[in-house]
C-alpha positions in Angstrom: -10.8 106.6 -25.2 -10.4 104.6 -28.6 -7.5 102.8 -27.0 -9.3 101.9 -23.7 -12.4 100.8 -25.6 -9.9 98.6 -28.3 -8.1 97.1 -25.4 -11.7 96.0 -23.7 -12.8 94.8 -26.6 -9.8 92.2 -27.0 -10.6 91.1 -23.1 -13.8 90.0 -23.8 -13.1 88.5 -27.1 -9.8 86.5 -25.5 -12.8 85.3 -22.3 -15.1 84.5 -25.1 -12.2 82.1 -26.6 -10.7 80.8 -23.4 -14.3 80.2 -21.8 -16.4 78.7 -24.1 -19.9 77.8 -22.3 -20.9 74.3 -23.3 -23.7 74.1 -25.5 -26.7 71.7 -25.0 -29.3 70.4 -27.3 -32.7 70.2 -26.0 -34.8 67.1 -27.4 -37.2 67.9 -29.3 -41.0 67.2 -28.1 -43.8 68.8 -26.4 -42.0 71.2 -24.1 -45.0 70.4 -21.5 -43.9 66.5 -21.5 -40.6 67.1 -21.4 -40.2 68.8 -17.8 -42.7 65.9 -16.2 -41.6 63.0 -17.9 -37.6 63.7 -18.6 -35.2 62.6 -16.3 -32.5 64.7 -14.7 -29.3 64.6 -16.3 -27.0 62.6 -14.7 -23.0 63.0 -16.0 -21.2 59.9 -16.0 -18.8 58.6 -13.6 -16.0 56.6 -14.1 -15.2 54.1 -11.6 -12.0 52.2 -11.2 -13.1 49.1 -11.8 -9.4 47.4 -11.3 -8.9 48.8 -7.7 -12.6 46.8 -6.4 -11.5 43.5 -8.5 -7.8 44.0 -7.1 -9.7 44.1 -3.5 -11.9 41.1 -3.8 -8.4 38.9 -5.3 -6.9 40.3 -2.1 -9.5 39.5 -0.2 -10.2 36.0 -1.3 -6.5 35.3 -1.0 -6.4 36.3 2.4 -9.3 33.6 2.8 -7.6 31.0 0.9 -4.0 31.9 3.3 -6.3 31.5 6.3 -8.3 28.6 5.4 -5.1 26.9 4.2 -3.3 27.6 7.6 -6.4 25.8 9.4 -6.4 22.8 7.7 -2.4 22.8 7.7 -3.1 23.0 11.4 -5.3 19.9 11.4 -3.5 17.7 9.5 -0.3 18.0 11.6 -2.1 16.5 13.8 -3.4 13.4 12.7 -0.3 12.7 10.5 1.6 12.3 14.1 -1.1 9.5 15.1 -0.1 7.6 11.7 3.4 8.2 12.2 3.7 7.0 15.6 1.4 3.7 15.1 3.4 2.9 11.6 6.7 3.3 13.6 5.5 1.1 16.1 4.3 -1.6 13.4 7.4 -1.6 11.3 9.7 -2.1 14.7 7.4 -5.0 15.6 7.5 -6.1 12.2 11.5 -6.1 11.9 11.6 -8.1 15.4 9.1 -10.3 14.2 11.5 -11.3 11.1 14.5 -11.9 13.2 12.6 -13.6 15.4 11.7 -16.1 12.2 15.4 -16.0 11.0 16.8 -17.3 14.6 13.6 -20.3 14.8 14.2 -21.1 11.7 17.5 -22.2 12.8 16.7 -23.4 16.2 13.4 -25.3 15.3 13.7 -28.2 13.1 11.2 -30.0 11.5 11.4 -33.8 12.2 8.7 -34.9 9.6 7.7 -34.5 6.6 4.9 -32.7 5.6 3.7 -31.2 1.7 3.5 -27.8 1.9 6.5 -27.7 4.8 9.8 -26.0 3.2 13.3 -26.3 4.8 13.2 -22.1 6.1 16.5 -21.2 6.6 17.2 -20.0 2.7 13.9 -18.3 2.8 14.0 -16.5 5.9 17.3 -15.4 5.5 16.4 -13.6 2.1 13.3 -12.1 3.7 15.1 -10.8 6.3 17.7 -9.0 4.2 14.9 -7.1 2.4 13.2 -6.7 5.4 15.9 -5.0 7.2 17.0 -2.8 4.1 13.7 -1.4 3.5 13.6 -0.8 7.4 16.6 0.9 7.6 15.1 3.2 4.5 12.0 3.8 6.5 13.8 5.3 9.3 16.3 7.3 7.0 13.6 9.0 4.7 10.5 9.0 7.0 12.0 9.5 10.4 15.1 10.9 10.9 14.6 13.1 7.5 11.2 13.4 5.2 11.1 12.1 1.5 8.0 13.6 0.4 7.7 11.2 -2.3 7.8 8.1 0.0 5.7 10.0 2.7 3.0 10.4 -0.1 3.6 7.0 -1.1 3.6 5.3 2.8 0.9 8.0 4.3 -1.7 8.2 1.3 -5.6 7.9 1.7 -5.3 4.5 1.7 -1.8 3.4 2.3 -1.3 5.1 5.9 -3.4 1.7 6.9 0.0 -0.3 6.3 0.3 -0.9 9.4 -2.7 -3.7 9.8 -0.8 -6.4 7.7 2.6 -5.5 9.6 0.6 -5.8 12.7 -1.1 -9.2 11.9 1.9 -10.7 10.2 4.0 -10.2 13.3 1.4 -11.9 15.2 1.6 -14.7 13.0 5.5 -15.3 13.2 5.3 -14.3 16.7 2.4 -16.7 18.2 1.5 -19.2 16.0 4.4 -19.9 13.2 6.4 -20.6 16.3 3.4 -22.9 18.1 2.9 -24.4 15.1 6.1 -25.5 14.5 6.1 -27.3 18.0 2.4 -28.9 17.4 3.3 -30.3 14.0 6.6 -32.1 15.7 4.2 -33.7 18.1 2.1 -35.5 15.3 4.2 -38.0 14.2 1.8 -41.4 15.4 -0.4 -42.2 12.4 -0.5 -45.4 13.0 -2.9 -47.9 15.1 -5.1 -45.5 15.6 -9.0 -46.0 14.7 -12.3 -43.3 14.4 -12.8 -43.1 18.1 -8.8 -42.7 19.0 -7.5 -40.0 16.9 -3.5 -39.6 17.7 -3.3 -36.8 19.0 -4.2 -36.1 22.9 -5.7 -32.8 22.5 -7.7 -32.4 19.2 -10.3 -29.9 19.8 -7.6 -27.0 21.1 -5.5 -28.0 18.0 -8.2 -27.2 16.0 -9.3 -24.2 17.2 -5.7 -23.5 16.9 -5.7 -24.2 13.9 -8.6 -22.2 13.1 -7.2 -18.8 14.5 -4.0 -19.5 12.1 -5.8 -19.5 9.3 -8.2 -16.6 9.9 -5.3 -14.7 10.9 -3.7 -15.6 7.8 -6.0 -14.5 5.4 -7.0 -11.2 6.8 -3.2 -10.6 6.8 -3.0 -11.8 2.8 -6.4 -9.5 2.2 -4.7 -6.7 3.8 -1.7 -6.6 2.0 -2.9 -7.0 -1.1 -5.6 -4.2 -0.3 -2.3 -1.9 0.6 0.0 -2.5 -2.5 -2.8 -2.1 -4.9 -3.4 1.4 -3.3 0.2 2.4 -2.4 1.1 4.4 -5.3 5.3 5.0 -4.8 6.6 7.6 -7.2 10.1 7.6 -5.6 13.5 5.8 -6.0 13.7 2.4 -7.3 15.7 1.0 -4.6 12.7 2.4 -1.7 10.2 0.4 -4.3 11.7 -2.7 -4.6 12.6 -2.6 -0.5 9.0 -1.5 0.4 6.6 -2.2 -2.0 7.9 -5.1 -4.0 10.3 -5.9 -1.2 8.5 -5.9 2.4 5.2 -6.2 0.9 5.6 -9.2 -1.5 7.1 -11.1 1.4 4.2 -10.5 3.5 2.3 -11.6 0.3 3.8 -14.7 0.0 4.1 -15.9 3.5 0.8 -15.3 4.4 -0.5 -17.4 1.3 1.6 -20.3 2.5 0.6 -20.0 6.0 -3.3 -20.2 4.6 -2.7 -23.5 3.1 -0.2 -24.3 5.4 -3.2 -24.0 8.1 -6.1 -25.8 5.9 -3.6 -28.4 6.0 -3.0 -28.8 9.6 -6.8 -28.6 10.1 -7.2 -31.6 8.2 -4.3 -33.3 9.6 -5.7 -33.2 13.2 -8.8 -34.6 12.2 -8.0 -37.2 9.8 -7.7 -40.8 10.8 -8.4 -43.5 7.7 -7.3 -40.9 4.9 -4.1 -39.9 6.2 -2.2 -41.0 3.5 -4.7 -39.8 1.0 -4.1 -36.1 2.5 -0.6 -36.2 2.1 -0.4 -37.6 -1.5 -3.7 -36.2 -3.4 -4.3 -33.4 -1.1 -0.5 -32.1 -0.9 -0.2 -32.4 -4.8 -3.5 -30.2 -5.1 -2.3 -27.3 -2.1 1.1 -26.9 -3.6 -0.3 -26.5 -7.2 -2.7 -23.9 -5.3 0.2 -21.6 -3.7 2.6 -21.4 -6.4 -1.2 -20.7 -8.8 -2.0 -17.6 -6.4 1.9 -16.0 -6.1 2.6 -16.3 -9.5 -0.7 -15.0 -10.5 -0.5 -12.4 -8.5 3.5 -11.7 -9.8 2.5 -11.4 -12.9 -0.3 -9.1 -12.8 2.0 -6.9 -10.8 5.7 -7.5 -12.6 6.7 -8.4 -9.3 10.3 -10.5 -9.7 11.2 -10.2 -5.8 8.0 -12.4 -5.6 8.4 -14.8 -7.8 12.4 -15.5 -6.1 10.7 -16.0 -2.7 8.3 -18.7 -4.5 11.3 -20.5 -5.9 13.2 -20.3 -2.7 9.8 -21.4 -0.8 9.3 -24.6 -3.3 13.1 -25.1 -3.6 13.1 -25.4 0.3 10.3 -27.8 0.2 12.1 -30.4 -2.3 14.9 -30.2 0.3 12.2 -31.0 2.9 11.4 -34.1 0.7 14.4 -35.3 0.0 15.7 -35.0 3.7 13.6 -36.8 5.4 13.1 -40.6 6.0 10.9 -42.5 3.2 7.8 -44.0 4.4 4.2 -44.6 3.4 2.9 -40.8 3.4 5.7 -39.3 1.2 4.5 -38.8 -2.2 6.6 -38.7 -4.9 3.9 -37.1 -6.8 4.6 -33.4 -4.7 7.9 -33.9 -5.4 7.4 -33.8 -8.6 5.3 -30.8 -8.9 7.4 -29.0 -6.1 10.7 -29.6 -9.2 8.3 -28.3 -11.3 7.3 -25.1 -10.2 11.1 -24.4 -9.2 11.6 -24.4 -12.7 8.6 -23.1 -13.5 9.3 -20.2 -11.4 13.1 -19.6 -12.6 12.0 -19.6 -16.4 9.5 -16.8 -15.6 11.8 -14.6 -13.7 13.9 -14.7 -16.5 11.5 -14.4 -18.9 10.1 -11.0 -17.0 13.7 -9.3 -16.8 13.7 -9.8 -20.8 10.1 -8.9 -21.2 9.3 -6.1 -18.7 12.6 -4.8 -17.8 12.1 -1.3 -17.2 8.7 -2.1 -15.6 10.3 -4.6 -12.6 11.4 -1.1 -11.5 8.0 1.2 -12.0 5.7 1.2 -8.7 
């Protein structure tokens, strides 16, 4: 019995230690408050905090994927619209500067005139650049994608590039080429008085005229609104094709054709002052065009701009010299047209010592 009742009592002491019963401490207080007023104990939970955060990253990823995918799905769209117009404007653009190369061959100038420039050097160098950046265009845009140049070509702003293309191959297309048949035709400038001009048909002339030179300067506004925005963070050989190539060519032609128009205009209306337009006026328009390219070279360490002027005012000293001396030639243009040839060669090399590394940069 003393065995049985030993062996019980180590059971109940080994339960006692194994199963301890928690022990709670009542508040102290009016017992009679704390039952109304006390409110039931609640244990704590712990919730996993990381597996509801994890959830909502998953979620909102799953939003980001899908919202991505849309717009990825919009934007393949309209990039095809630019694509396609671009292509179009830089295949009409390319015609448009062999077209030039082959008048300005075929089409000679049989007068002289001040802001006229023997073409051929000109034209052939423009169409060298023209065709190199061309063929670039089709190897990195179309047949495979440089992302750099896309960026650079297809930007906010830049995808626009083809509204200068387009309206400087109208200008080679429809009026360089009618202009260059008119101006041949005005070579009477004498015995004529205020009430017979010498030319047959003056009103058309000057509404052609008047076309040229609007078209002109849209196509010079234009261009310059495009290279200021078209931001080309890609080989130097696609920006000095493209942007300093194809663009500063645009630049410069179109500047030329503005005067080149204002001059016309006057030309078809002038009768006693004649000779006054081609001495004082042609010394004041040349000053003008070389003024707004170098300007404009400068500001943008363009040197493939600055060449063209000097082949542009080279050509017209040849136009000068190559003609027949009369009355209207003044020597005056010539002189400034010698001067800004060298003007022109002293800054190119004054930029390749200055800005070197720079002539390269976008």
């Amino acid at each position: 019995m003393n065995q049985m009742n030993t062996d019980e009592n180590d059971l109940q002491q080994n339960y006692q230690n194994n199963y301890s019963v928690p022990e709670y401490n009542i508040p102290q207080g009016d017992i009679n408050n704390q039952g109304m007023n006390q409110q039931p104990y609640i244990p704590p939970q712990n919730y996993n905090y990381n597996n509801i955060s994890n959830y909502s990253e998953n979620n909102n990823i799953s939003q980001n994927t899908s919202q991505i995918s849309s717009n990825n799905v919009k934007n393949t769209s309209n990039p095809m619209i630019w694509e396609i117009i671009s292509f179009l404007s830089w295949l009409l653009f390319i015609s448009a500067k062999w077209d030039n190369y082959v008048k300005s061959s075929s089409i000679e100038i049989i007068l002289y005139y001040p802001v006229l420039y023997n073409r051929s050097m000109v034209q052939l160098f423009t169409l060298i650049i023209s065709a190199l950046g061309f063929l670039i265009y089709l190897k990195y845009i179309i047949y495979s994608r440089d992302n750099n140049l896309y960026q650079g070509l297809f930007g906010d702003k830049s995808k626009y590039h083809f509204v200068p293309l387009l309206l400087y191959s109208t200008i080679c297309i429809i009026f360089d080429r009618e202009f260059m048949k008119i101006i041949n035709r005005l070579d009477d400038f004498e015995g004529t008085d205020d009430d017979n001009p010498p030319y047959s048909n003056a009103f058309s002339e000057k509404a052609f005229g008047t076309f040229y030179m609007l078209f002109s300067i849209f196509t010079l506004a234009s261009i310059i609104y495009i290279y200021m925005k078209t931001e080309m963070n890609c080989e130097w050989y696609m920006i000095m094709t493209i942007k300093k190539g194809i663009y500063s060519v645009i630049i410069a032609e179109s500047v030329h054709c503005i005067f080149e128009s204002i001059f016309y205009l006057r030309l078809v209306t002038a009768v006693e002052d004649i000779e006054n337009l081609f001495k004082t006026g042609g010394v004041f328009l040349v000053i003008l065009i070389s003024a707004i390219i170098i300007s404009f070279a400068i500001y943008s360490k363009n040197i493939i701009l600055l060449f063209i002027n000097f082949l542009m005012y080279f050509g017209m000293t040849i136009n000068y010299y190559s003609k027949s001396a009369d009355l209207m030639q003044s020597d005056g243009v010539a002189v400034i047209d010698i001067i800004m040839i060298v003007a022109n060669f002293v800054l190119i090399a004054f930029m390749i010592i200055k800005y070197k590394e720079q002539l390269l940069d976008q």
